[in-house]
C-alpha positions as a printed Julia matrix, in Angstrom:
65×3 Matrix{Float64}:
 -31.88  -32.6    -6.56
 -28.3   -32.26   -8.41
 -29.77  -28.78   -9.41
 -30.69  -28.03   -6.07
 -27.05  -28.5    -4.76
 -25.56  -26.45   -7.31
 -27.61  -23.7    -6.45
 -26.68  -24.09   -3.28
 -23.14  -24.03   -3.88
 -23.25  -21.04   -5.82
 -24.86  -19.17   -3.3
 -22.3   -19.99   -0.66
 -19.5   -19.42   -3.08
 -21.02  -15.76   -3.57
 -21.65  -14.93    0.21
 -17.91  -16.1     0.78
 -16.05  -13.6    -1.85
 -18.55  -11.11   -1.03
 -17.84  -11.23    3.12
 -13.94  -12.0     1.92
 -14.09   -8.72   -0.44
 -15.88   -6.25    2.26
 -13.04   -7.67    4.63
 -10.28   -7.04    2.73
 -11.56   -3.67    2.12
 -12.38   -2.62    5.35
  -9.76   -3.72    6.91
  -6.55   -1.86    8.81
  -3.23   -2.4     6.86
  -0.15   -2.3     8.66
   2.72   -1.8     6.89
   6.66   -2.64    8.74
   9.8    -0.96    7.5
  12.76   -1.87    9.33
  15.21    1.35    8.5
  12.79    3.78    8.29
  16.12    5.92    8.14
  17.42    4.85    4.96
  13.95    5.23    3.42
  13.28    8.75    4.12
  16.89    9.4     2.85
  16.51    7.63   -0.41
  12.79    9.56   -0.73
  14.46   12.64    0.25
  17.48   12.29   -2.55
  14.93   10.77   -5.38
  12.92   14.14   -4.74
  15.99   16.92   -4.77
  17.69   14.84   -7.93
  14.27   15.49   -9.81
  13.73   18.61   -8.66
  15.02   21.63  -10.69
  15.04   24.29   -7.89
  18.61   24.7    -6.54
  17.23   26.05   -2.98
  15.99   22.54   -2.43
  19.14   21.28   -3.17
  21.32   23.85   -1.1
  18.98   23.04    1.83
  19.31   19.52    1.78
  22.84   19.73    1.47
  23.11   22.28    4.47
  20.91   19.75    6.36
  22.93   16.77    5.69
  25.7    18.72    6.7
């Protein structure tokens, strides 16, 4: 009988990560950002400091401007 319950157990343990897994996976994700502003800018600068063409740079200057 102790067998029995085990068994049982283990089968409802796997059902619930399985229908918690295909969830999670299927899921929407929303994602918040409070100053988008600031984030683009920060992208925007991270991009032109690693970049070595000096158009990209002049253009984001002239846009800042």
């Amino acid at each position: 009988m102790k067998k029995t319950w085990n068994i049982i157990i283990k089968i409802i343990a796997i059902i619930t990560v399985a229908l918690s897994g295909y969830l999670m996976l299927t899921s929407d994700v929303q994602l918040k950002i409070s100053d988008t502003h600031a984030m683009v800018k920060q992208v925007v600068r991270e991009i032109v400091s690693d970049s070595e063409d000096q158009s990209l740079r002049y253009a984001t200057q002239f846009l800042e401007a």
